[in-house]
C-alpha positions as CSV (number, residue, x, y, z in Angstrom):
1,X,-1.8,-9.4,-12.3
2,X,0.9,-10.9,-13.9
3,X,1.2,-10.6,-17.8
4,X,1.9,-14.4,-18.1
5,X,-1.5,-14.8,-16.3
6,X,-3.5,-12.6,-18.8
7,X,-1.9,-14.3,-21.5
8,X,-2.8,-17.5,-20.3
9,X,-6.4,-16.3,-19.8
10,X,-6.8,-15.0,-23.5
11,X,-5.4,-18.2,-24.6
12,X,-7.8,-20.3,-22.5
13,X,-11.3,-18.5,-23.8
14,X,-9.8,-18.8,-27.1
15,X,-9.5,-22.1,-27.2
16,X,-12.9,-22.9,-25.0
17,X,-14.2,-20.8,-28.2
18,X,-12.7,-23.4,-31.2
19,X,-14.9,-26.0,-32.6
20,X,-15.3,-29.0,-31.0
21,X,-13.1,-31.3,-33.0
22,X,-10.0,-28.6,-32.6
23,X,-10.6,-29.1,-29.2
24,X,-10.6,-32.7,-29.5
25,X,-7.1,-32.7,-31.2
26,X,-5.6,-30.7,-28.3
27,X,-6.8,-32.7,-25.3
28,X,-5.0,-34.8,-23.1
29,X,-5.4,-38.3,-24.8
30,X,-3.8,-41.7,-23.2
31,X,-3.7,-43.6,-26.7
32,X,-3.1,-40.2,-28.6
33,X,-0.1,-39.9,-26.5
34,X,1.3,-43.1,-27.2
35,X,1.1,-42.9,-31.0
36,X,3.3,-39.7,-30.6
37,X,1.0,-36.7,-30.5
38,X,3.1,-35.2,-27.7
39,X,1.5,-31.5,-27.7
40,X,-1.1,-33.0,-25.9
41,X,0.7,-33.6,-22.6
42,X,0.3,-29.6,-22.8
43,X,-2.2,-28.5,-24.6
44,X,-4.6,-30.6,-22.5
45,X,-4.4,-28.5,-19.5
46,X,-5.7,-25.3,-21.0
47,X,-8.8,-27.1,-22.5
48,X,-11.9,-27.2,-20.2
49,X,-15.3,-29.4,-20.0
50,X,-17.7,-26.1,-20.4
51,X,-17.3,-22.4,-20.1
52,X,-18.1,-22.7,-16.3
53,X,-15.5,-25.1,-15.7
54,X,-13.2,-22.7,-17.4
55,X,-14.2,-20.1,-15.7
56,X,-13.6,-21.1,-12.2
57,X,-9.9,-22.4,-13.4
58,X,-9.0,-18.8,-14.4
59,X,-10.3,-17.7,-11.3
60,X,-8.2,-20.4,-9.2
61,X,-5.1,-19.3,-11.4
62,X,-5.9,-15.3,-10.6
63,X,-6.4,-16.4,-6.8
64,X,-2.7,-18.2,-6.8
65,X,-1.3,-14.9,-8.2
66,X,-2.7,-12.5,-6.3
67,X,-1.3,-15.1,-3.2
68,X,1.9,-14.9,-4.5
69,X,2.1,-10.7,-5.4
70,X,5.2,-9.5,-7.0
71,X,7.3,-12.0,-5.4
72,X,7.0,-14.3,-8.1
73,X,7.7,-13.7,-11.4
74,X,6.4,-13.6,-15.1
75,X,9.2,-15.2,-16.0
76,X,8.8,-18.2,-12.9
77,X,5.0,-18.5,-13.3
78,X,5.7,-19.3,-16.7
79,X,8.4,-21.8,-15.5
80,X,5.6,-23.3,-13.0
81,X,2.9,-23.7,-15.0
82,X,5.1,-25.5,-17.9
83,X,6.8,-27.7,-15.1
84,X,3.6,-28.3,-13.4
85,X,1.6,-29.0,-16.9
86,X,3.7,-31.4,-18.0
87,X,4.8,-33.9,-14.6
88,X,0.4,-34.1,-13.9
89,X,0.8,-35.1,-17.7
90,X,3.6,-37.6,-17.2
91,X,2.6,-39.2,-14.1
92,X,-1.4,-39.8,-15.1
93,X,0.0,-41.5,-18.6
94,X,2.8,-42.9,-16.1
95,X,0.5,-44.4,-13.1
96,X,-3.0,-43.8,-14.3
97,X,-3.5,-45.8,-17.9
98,X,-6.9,-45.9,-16.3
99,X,-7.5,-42.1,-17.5
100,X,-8.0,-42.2,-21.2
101,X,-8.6,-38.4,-21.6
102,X,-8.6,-35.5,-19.4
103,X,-9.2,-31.5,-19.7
104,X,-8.3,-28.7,-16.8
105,X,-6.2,-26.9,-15.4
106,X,-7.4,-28.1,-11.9
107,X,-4.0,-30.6,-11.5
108,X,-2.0,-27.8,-12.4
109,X,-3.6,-25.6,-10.5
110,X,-3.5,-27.5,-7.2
111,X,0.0,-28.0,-7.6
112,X,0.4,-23.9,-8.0
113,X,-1.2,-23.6,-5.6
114,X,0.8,-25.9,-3.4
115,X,3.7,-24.3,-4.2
116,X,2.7,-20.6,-3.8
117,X,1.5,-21.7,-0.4
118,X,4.5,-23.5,0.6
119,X,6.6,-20.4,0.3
120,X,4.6,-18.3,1.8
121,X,3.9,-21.1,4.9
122,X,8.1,-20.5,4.7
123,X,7.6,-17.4,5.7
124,X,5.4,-18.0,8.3
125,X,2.0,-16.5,6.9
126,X,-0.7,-17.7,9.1
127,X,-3.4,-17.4,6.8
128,X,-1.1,-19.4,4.3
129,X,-1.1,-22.0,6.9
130,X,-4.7,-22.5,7.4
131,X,-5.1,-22.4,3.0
132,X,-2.5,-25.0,2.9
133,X,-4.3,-27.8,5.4
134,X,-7.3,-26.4,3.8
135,X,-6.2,-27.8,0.2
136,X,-4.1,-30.7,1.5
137,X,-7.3,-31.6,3.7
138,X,-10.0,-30.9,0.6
139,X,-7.4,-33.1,-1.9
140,X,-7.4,-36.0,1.1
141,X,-11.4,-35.8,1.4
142,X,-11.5,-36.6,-3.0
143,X,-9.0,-39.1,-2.5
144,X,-11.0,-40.9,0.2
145,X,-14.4,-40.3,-0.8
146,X,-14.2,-39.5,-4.6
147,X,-15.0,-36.9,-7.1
148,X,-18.2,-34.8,-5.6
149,X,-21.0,-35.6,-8.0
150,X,-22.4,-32.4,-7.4
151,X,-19.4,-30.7,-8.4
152,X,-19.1,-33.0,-11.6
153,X,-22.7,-31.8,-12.7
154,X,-21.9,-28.3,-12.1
155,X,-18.5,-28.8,-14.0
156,X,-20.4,-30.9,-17.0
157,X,-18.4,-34.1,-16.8
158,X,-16.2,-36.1,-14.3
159,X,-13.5,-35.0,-12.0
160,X,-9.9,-36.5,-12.5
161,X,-9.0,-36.8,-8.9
162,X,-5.7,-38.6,-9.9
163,X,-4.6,-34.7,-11.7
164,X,-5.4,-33.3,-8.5
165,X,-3.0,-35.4,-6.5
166,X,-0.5,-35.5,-9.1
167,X,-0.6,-31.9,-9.3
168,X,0.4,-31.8,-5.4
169,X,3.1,-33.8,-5.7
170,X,4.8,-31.6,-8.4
171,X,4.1,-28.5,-7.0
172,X,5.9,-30.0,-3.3
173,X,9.1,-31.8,-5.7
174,X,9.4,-28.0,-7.2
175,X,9.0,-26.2,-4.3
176,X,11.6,-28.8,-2.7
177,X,14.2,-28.7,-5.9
178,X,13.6,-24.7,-5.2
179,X,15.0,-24.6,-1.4
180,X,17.6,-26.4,-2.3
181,X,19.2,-24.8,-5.2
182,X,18.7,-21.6,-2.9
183,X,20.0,-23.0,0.0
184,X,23.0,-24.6,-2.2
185,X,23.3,-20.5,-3.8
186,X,23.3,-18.7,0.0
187,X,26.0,-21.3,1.3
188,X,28.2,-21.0,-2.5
């Protein structure tokens, strides 16, 4: 596994471990936002609702690098996760003023996820195929129907579907902005 994706793990159990009003300070906060605090259009993503909901984050973000294998990088997993964190950020303070606060990595993971897919789908990976409708077809079903409120009991609190989406669309502008700067590279 990737050292960026231990990393990441130790520093998401240490801060599920902090006191309560730490974690407070670090989430994703609409009005926090707009009186400056801008750390928290980061530091939101790595905060969770319970351990469990943790827990199954870290095992979506271990599931989209063992997808990718060496082909993608420390360095652009990194790169991803910081691009990824911080659109979901921008477009649910952007088009969702609705969302006062939000916690998860679920937005950034969807769009990883999106984006690990896509390349391999470029490659033409079968099973890649059938995981991307999969997530494209589970992320239409919340946007229909809403959050599951099954799901949002065994998480401890509600499901942003808005982070999921927004999470989809960065990871398909990145992947996009990718192909072309490496199309532009093989034809230079």
């Amino acid at each position: 596994m990737s050292p960026v994706a231990i990393g990441l793990s130790a520093l998401v159990i240490l801060l599920q471990a902090l006191p309560a009003a730490y974690r407070e300070a670090l989430r994703f906060d609409h009005g926090a936002l707009a009186q400056g605090e801008l750390w928290r259009a980061f530091t939101g993503h790595f905060l969770h609702l319970g351990w469990r909901h943790m827990a199954l984050n870290l095992v979506g973000l271990w599931l989209c690098c063992a997808l990718a294998g060496p082909r993608m990088s420390s360095l652009t997993l990194l790169a991803r996760l910081f691009t990824l964190a911080l659109g979901v950020s921008a477009l649910l303070y952007g088009l969702s003023p609705q969302v006062s606060d939000y916690v998860g990595l679920s937005g950034v993971l969807y769009g990883l996820l999106l984006w690990t897919l896509l390349a391999q789908v470029h490659r033409r990976d079968a099973l890649s195929v059938l995981a991307l409708a999969a997530l494209v077809a589970w992320a239409a079903w919340q946007a229909h129907a809403g959050a599951n409120p099954h799901e949002e009991a065994l998480l401890g609190g509600r499901i942003i579907v808005q982070a999921h989406l927004y999470g989809l669309a960065v990871g398909l502008a990145g992947w996009v902005i990718e192909r072309v700067f490496a199309f532009r590279t093989r034809v230079s």
